[in-house]
C-alpha positions, -999 to +999 in steps of 0.1 A: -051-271+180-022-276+153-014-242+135-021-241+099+006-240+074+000-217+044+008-223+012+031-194-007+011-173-031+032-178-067+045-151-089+025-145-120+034-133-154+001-113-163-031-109-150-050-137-170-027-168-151-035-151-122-072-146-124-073-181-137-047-195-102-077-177-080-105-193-100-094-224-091-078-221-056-093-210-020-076-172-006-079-187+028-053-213+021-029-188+016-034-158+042-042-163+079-071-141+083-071-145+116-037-128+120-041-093+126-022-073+100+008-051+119-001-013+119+022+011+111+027+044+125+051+072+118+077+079+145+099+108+155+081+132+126+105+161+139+105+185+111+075+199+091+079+208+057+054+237+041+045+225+005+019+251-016+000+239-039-027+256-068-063+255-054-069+232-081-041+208-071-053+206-037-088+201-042-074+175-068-051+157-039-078+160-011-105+141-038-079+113-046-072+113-007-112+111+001-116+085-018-092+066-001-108+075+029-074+094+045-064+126+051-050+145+026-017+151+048-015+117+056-023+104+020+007+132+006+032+115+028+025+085+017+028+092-016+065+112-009+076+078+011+065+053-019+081+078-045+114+074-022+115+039-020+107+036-055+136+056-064+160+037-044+150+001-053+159+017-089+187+032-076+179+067-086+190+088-057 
């Protein structure tokens, strides 16, 4: 059996064209999913780092992190590793 070929999903300049792109075209010609996605894990974690946070602030983190059914370590490093790469794509650091 052939392989399908998908189509690339296009960029959008606001919501509106985009809600009205998927109101007219089919998810499944775009994203194989069949494909299972590639998992990422974190390797060689070698140092640990203490961070102390306000009662409040933790019970803050671990609601936002339950709700996103993770961890609230897991969800904090998360969080540090987007802030990092958003600060170097802007070129920050």
């Amino acid at each position: 059996m052939p392989k399908k070929s998908f189509k690339q999903i296009p960029k959008f300049k606001n919501y509106q064209e985009e809600k009205s792109f998927w109101q007219t075209h089919n998810l499944s010609d775009y994203i194989d999913f069949n494909q299972r996605p590639k998992s990422v894990y974190a390797k060689n974690l070698e140092k640990v780092v203490a961070i102390r946070f306000s009662v409040v602030d933790l019970a803050r983190l671990r609601k936002i992190a339950a709700q996103k059914k993770r961890g609230v370590t897991p969800f904090i490093r998360q969080k540090m590793l987007e802030f990092l790469e958003s600060r170097e794509k802007s070129k920050k650091i």
